[in-house]
N, CA, C and O atoms as a Tripos MOL2 file, in Angstrom:
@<TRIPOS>MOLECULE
protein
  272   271    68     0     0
PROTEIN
NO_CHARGES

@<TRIPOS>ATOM
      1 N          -3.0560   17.8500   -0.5040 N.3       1 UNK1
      2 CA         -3.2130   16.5230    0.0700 C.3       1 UNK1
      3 C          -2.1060   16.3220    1.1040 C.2       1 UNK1
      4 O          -0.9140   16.3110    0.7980 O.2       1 UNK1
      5 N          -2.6020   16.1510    2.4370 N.am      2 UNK2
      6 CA         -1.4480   15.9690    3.4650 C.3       2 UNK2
      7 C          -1.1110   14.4540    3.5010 C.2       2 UNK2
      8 O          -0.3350   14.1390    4.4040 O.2       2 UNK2
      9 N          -1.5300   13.4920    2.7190 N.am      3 UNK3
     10 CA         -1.5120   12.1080    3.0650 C.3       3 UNK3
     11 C          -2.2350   11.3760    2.0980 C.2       3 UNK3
     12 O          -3.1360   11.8430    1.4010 O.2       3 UNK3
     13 N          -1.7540   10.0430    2.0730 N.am      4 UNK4
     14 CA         -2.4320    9.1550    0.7750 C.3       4 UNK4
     15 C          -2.2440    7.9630    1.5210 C.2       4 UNK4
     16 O          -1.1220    7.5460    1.8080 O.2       4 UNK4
     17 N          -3.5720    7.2560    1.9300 N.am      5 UNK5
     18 CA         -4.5330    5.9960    2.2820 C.3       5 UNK5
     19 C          -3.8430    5.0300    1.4880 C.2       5 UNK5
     20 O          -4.2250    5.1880    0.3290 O.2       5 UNK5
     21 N          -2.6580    3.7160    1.5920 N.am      6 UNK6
     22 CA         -3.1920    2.5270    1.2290 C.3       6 UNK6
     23 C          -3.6580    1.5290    1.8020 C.2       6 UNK6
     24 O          -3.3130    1.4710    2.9820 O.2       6 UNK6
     25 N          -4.2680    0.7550    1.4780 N.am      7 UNK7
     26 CA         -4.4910   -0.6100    1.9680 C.3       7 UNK7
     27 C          -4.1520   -1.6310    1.6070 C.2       7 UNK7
     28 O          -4.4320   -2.0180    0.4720 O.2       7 UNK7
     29 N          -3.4500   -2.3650    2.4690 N.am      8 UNK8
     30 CA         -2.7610   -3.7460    2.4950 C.3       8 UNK8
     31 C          -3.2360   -4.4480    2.8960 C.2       8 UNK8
     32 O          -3.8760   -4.4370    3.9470 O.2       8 UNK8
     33 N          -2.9610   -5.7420    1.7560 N.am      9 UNK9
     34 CA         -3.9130   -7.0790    2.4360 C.3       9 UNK9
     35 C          -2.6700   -8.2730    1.8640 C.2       9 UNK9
     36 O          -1.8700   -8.0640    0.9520 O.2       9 UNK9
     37 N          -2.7810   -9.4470    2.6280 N.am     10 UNK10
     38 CA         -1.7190  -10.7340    2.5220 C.3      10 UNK10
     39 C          -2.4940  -11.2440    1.5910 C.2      10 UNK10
     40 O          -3.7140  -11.3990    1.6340 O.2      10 UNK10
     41 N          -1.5040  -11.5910    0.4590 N.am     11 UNK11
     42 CA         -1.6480  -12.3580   -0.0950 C.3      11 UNK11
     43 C          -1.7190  -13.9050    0.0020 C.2      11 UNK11
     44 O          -0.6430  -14.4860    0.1430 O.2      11 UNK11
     45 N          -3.1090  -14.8060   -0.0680 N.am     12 UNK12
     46 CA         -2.7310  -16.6640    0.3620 C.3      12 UNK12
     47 C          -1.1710  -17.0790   -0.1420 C.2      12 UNK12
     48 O          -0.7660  -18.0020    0.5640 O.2      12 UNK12
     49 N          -0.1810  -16.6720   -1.1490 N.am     13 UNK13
     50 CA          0.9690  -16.9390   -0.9240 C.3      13 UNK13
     51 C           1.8320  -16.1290    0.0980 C.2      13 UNK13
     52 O           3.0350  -15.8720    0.0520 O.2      13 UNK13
     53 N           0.9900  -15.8290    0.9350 N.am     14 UNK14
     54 CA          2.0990  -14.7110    1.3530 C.3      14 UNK14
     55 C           2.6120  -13.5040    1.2160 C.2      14 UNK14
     56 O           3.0700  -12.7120    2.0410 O.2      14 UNK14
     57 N           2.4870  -13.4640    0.1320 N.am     15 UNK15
     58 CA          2.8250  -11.6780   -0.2050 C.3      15 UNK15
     59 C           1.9680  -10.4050    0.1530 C.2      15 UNK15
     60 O           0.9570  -10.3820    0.8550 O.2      15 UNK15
     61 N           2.3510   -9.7520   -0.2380 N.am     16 UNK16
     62 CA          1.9080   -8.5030    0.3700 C.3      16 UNK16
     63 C           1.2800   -7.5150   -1.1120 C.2      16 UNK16
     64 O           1.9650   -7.3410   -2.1200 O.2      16 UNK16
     65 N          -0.0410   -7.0060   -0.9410 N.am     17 UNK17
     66 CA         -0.5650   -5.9220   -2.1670 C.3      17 UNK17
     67 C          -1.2090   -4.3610   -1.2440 C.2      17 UNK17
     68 O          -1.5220   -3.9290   -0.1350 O.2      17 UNK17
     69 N          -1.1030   -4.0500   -2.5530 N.am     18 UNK18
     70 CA         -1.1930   -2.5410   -1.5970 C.3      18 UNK18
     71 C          -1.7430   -1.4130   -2.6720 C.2      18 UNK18
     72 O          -1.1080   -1.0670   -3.6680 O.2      18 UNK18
     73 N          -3.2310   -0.8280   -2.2350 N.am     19 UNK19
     74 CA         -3.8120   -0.0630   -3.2450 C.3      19 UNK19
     75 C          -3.7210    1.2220   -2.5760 C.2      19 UNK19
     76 O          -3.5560    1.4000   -1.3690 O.2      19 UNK19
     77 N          -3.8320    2.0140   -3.3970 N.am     20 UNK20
     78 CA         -3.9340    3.5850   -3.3800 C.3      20 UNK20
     79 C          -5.8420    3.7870   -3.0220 C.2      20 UNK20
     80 O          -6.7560    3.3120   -3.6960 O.2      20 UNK20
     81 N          -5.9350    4.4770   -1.9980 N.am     21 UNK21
     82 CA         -7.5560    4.8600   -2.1370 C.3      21 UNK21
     83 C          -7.4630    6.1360   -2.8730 C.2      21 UNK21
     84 O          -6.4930    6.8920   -2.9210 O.2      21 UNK21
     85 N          -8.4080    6.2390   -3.3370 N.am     22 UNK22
     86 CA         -8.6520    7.6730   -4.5170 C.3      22 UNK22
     87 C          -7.6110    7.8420   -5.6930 C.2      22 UNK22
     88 O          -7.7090    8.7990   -6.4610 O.2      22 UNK22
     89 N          -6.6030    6.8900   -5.8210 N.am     23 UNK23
     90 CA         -5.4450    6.8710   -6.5920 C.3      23 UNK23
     91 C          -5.0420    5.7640   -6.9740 C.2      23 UNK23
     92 O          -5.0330    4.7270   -6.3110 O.2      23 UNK23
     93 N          -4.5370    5.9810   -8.5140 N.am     24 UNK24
     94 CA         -4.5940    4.4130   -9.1670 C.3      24 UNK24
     95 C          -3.1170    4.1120   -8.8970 C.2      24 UNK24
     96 O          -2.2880    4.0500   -9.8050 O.2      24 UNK24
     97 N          -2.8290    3.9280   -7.6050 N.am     25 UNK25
     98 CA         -1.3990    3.3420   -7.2100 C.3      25 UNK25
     99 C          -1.5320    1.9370   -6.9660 C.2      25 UNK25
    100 O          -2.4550    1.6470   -6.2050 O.2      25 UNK25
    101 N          -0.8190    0.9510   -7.4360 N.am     26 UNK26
    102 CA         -1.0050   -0.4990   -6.7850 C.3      26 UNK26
    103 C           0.5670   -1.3260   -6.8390 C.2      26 UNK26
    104 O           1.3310   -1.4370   -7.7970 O.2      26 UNK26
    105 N           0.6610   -1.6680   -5.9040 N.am     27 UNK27
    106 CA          2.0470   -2.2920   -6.0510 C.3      27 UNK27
    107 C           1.7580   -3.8320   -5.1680 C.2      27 UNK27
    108 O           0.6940   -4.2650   -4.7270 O.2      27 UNK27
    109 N           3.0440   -4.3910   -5.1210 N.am     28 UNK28
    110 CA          2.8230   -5.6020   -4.4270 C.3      28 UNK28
    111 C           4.1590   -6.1170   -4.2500 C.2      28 UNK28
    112 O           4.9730   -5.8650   -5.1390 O.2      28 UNK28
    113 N           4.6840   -7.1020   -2.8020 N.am     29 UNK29
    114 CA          5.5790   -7.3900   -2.4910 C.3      29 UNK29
    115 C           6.1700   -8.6230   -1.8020 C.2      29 UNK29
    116 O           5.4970   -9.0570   -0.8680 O.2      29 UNK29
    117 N           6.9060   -9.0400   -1.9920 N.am     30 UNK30
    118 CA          7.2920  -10.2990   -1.1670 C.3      30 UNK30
    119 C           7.1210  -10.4900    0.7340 C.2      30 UNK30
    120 O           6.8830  -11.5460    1.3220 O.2      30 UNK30
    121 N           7.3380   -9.0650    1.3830 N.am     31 UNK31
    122 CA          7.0990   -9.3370    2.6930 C.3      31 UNK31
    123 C           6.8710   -7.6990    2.7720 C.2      31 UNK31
    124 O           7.0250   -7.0720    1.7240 O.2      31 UNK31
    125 N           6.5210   -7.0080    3.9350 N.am     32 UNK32
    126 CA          6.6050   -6.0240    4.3010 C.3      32 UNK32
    127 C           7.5620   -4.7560    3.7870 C.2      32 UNK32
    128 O           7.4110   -3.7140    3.1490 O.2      32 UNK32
    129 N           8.4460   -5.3520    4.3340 N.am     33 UNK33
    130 CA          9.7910   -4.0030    4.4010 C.3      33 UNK33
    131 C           9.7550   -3.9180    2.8530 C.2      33 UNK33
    132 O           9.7470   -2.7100    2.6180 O.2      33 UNK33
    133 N           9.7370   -4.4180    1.9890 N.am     34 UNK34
    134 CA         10.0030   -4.2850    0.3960 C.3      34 UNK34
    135 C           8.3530   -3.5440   -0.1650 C.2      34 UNK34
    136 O           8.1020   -2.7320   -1.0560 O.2      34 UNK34
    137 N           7.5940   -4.1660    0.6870 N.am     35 UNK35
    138 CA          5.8640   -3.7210   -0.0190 C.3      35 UNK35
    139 C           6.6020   -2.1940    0.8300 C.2      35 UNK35
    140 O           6.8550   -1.3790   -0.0570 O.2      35 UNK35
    141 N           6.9650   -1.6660    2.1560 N.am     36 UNK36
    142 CA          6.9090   -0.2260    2.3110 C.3      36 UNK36
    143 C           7.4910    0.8340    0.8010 C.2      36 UNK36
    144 O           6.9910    1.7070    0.0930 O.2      36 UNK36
    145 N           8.8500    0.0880    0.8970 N.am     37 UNK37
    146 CA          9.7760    0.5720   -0.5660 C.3      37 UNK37
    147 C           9.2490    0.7700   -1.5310 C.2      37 UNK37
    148 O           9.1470    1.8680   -2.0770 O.2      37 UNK37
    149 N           8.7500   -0.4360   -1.9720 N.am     38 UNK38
    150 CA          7.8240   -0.3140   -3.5930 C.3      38 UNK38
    151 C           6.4710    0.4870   -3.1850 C.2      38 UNK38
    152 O           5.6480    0.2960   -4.0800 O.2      38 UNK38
    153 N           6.0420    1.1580   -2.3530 N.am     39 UNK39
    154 CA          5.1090    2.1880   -2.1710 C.3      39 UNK39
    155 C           5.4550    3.2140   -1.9910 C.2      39 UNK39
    156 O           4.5800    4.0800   -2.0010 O.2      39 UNK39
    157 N           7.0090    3.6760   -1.7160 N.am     40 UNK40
    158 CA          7.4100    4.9990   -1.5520 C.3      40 UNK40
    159 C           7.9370    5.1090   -2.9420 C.2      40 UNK40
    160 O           7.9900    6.2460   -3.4110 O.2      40 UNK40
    161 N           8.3180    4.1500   -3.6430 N.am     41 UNK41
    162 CA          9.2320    4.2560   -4.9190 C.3      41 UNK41
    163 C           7.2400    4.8060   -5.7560 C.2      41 UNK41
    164 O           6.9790    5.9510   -6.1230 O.2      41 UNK41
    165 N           6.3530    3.7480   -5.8150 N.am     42 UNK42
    166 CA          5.0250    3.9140   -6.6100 C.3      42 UNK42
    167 C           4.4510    5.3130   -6.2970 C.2      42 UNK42
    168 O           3.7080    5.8310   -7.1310 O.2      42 UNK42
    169 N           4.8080    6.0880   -4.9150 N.am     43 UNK43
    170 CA          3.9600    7.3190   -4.6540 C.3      43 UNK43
    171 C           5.1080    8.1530   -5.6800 C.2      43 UNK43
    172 O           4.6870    8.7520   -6.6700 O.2      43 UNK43
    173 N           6.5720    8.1320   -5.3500 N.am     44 UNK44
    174 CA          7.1320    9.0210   -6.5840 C.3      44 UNK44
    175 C           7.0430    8.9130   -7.8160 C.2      44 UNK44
    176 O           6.9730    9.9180   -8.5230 O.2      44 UNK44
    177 N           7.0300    7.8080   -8.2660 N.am     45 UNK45
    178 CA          6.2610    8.1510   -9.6040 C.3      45 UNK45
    179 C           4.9780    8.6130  -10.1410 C.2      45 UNK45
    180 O           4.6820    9.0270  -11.2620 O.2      45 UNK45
    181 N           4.4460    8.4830   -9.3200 N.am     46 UNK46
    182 CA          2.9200    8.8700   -9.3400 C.3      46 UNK46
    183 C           2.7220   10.2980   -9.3850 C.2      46 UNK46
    184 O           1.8720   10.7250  -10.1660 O.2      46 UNK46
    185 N           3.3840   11.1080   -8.6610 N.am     47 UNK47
    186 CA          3.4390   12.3880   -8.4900 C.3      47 UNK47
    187 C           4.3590   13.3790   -9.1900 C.2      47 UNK47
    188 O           5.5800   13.3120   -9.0430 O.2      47 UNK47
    189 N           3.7850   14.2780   -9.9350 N.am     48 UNK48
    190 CA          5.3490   15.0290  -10.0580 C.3      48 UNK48
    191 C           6.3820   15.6500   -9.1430 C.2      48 UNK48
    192 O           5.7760   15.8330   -8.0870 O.2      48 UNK48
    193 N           7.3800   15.9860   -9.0280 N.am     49 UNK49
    194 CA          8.2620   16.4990   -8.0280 C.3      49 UNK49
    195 C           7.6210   17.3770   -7.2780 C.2      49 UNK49
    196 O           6.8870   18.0630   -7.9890 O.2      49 UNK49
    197 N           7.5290   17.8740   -5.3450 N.am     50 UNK50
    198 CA          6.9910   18.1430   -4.9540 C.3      50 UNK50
    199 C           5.8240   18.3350   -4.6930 C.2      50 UNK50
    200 O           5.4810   19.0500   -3.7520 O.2      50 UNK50
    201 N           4.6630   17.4900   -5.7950 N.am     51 UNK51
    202 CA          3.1280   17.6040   -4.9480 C.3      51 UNK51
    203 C           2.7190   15.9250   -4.6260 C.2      51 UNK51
    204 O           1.6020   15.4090   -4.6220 O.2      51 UNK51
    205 N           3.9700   15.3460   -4.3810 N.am     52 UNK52
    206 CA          3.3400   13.8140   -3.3720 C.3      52 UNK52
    207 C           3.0450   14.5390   -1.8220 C.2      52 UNK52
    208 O           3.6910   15.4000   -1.2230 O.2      52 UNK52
    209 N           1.7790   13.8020   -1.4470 N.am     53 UNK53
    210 CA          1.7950   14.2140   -0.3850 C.3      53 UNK53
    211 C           3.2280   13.6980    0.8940 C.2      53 UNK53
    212 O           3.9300   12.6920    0.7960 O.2      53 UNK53
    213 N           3.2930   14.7840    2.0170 N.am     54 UNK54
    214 CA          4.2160   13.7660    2.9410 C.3      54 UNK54
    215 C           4.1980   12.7700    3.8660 C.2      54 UNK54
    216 O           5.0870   12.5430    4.6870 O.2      54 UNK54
    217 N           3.0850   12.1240    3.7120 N.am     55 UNK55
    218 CA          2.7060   10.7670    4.6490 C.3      55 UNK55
    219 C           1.8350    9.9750    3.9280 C.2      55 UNK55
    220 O           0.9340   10.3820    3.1950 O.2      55 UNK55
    221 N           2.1350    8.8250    4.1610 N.am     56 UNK56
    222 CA          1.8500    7.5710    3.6270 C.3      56 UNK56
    223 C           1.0950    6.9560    4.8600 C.2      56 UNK56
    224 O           1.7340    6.6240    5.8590 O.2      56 UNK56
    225 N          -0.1860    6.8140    4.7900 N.am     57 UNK57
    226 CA         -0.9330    6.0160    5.9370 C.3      57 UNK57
    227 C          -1.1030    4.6910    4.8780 C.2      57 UNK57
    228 O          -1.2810    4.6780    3.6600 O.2      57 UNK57
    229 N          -0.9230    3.1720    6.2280 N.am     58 UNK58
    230 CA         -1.3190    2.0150    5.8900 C.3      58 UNK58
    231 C          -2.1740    1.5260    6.5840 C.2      58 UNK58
    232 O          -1.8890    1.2960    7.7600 O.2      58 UNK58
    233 N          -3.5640    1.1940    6.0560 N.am     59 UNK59
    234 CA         -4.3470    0.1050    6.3600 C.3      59 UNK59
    235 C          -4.2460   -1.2560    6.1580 C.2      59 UNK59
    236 O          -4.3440   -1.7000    5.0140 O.2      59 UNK59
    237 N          -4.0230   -2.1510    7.3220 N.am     60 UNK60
    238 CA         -3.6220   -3.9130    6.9430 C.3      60 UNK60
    239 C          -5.3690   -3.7320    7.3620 C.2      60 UNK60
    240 O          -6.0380   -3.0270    8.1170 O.2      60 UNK60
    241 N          -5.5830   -4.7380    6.4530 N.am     61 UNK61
    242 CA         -6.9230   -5.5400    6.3960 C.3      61 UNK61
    243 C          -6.2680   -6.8040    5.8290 C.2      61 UNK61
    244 O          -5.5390   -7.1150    4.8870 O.2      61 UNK61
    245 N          -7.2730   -7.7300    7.5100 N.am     62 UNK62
    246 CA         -6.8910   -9.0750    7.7390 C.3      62 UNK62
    247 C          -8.1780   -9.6290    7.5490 C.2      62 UNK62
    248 O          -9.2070   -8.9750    7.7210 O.2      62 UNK62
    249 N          -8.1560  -10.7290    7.2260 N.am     63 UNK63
    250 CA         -9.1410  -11.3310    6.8190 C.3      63 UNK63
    251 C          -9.5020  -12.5150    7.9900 C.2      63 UNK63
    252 O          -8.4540  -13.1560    8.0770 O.2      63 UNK63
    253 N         -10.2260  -12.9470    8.6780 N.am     64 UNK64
    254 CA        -10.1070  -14.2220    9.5210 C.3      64 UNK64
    255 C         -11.6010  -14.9720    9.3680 C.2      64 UNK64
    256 O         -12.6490  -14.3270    9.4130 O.2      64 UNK64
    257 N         -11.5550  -16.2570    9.2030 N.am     65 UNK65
    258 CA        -12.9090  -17.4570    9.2350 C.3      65 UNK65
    259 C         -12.7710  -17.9110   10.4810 C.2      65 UNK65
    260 O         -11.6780  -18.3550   10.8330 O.2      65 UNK65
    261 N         -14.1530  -17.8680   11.5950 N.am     66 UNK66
    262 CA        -14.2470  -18.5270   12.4640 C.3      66 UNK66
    263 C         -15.0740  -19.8440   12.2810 C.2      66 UNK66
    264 O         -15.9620  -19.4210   11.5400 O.2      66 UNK66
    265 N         -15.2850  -20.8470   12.4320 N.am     67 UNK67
    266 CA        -16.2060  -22.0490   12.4380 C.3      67 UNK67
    267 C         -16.7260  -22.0830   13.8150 C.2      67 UNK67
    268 O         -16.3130  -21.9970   14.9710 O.2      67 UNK67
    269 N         -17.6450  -22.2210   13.2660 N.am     68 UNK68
    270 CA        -19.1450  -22.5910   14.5510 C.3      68 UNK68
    271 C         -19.2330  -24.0530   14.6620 C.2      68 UNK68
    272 O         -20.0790  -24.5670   15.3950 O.2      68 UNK68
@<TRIPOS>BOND
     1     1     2 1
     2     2     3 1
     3     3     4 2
     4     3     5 am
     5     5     6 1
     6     6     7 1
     7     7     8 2
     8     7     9 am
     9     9    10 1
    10    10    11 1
    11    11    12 2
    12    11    13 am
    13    13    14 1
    14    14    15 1
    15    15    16 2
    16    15    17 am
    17    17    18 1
    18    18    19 1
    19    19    20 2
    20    19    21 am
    21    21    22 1
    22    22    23 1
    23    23    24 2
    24    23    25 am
    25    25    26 1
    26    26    27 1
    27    27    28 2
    28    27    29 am
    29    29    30 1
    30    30    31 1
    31    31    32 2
    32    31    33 am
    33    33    34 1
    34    34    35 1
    35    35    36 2
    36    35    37 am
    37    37    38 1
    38    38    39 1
    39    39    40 2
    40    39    41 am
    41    41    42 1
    42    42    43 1
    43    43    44 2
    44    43    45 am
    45    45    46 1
    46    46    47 1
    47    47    48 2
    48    47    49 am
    49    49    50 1
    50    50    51 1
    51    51    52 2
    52    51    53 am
    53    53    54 1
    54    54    55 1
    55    55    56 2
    56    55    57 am
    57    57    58 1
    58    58    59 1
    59    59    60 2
    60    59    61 am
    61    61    62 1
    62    62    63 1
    63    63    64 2
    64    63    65 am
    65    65    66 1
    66    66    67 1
    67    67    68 2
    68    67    69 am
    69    69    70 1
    70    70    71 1
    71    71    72 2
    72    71    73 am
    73    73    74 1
    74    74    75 1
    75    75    76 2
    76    75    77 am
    77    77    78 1
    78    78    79 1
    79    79    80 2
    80    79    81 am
    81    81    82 1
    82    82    83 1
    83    83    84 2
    84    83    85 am
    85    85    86 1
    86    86    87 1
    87    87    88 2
    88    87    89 am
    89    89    90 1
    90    90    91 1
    91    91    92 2
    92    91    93 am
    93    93    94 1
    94    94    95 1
    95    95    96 2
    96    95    97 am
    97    97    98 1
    98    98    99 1
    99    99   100 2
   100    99   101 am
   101   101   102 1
   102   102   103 1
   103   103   104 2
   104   103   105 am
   105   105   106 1
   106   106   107 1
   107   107   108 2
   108   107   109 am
   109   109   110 1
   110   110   111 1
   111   111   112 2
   112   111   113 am
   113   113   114 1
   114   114   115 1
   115   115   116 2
   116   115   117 am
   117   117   118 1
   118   118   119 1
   119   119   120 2
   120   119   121 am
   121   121   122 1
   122   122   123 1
   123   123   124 2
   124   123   125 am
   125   125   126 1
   126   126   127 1
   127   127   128 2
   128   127   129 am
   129   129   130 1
   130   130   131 1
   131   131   132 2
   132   131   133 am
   133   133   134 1
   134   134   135 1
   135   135   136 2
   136   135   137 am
   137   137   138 1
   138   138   139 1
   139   139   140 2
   140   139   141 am
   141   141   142 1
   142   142   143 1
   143   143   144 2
   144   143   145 am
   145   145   146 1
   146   146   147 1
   147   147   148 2
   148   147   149 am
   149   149   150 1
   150   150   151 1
   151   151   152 2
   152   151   153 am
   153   153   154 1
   154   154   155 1
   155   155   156 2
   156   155   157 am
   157   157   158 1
   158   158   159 1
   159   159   160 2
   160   159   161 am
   161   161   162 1
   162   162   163 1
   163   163   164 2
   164   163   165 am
   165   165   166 1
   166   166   167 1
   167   167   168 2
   168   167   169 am
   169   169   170 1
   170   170   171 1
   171   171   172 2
   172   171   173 am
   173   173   174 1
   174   174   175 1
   175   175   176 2
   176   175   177 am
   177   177   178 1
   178   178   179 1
   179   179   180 2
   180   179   181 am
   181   181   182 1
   182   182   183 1
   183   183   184 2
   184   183   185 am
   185   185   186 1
   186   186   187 1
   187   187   188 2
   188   187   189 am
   189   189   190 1
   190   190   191 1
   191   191   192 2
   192   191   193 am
   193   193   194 1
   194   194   195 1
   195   195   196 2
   196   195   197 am
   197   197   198 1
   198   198   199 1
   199   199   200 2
   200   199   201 am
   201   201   202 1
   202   202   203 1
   203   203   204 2
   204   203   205 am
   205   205   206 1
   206   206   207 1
   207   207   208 2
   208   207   209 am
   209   209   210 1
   210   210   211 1
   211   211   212 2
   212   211   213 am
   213   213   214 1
   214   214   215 1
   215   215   216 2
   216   215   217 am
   217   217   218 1
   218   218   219 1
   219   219   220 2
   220   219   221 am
   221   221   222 1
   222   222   223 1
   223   223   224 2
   224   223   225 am
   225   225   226 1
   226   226   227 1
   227   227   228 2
   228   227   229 am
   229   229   230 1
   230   230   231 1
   231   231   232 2
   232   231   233 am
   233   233   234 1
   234   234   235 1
   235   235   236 2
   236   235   237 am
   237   237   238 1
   238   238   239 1
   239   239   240 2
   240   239   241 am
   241   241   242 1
   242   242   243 1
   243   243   244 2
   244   243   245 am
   245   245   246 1
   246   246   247 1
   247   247   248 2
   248   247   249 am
   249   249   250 1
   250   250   251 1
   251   251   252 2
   252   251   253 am
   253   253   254 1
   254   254   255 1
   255   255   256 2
   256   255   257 am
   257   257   258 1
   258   258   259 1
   259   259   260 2
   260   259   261 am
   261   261   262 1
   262   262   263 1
   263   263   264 2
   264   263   265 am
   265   265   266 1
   266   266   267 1
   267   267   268 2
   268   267   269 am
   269   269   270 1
   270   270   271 1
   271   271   272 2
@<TRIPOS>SUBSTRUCTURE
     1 UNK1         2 RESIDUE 1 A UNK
     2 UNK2         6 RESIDUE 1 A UNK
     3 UNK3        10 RESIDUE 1 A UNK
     4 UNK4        14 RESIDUE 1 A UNK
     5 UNK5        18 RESIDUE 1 A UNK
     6 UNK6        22 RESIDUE 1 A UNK
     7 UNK7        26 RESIDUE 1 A UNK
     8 UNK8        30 RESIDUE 1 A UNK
     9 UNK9        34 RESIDUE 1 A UNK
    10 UNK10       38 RESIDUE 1 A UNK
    11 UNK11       42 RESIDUE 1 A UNK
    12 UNK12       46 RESIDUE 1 A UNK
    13 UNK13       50 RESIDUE 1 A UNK
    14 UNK14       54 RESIDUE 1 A UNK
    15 UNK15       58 RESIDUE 1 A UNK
    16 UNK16       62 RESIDUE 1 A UNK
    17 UNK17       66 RESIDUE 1 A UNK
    18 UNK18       70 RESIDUE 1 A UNK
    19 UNK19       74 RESIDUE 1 A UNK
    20 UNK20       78 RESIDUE 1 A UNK
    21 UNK21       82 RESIDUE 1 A UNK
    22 UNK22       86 RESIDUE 1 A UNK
    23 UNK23       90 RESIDUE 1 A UNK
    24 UNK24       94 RESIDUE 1 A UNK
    25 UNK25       98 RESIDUE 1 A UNK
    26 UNK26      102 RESIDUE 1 A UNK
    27 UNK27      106 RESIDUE 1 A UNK
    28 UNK28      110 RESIDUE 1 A UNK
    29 UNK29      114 RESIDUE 1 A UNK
    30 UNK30      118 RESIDUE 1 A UNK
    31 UNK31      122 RESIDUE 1 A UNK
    32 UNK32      126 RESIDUE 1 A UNK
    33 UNK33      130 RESIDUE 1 A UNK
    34 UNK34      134 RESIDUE 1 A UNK
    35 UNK35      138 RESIDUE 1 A UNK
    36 UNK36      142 RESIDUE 1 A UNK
    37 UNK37      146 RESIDUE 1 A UNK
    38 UNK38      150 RESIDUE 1 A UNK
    39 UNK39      154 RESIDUE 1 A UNK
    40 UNK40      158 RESIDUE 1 A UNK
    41 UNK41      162 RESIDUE 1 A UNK
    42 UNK42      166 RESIDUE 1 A UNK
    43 UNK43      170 RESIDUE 1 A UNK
    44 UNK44      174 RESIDUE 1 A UNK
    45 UNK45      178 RESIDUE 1 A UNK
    46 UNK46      182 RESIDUE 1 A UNK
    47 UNK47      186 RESIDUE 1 A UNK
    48 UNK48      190 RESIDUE 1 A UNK
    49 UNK49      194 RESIDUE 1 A UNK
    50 UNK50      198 RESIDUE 1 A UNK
    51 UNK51      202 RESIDUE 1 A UNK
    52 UNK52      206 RESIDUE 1 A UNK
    53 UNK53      210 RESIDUE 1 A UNK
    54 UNK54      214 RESIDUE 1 A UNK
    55 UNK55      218 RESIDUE 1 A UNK
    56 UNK56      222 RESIDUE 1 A UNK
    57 UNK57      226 RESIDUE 1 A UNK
    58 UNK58      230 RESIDUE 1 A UNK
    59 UNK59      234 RESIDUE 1 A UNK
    60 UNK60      238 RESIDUE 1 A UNK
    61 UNK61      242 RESIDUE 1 A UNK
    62 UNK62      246 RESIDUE 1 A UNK
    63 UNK63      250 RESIDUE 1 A UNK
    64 UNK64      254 RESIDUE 1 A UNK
    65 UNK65      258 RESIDUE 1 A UNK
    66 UNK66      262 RESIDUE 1 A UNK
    67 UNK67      266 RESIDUE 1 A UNK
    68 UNK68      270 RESIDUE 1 A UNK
């Protein structure tokens, strides 16, 4: 595995969640810079020593309502 997919979405308070695709990783965070951390800290535990992959791709999925 050269890489592991999460996706991030804002939380209505604000915060930040963040799932693993194909992997039961999930963490969540007060703003950004801490959701990156608690996803590099969640991929090492997740993995045993040397088979985490070495890149972390993020998908933000934003949500937006337009009115007609």
């Amino acid at each position: 595995m050269n890489e592991i997919i999460f996706v991030v979405e804002e939380a209505e308070d604000g915060s930040f969640r963040a799932n693993a695709v194909g992997s039961s990783i999930h963490t969540e965070a007060e703003d950004l810079a801490q959701l990156h951390q608690e996803i590099r800290d969640a991929v090492h535990c997740h993995f045993e020593e040397g088979d985490a992959p070495p890149l972390i791709r993020l998908h933000h999925v934003r949500q937006e309502l337009l009115a007609l």
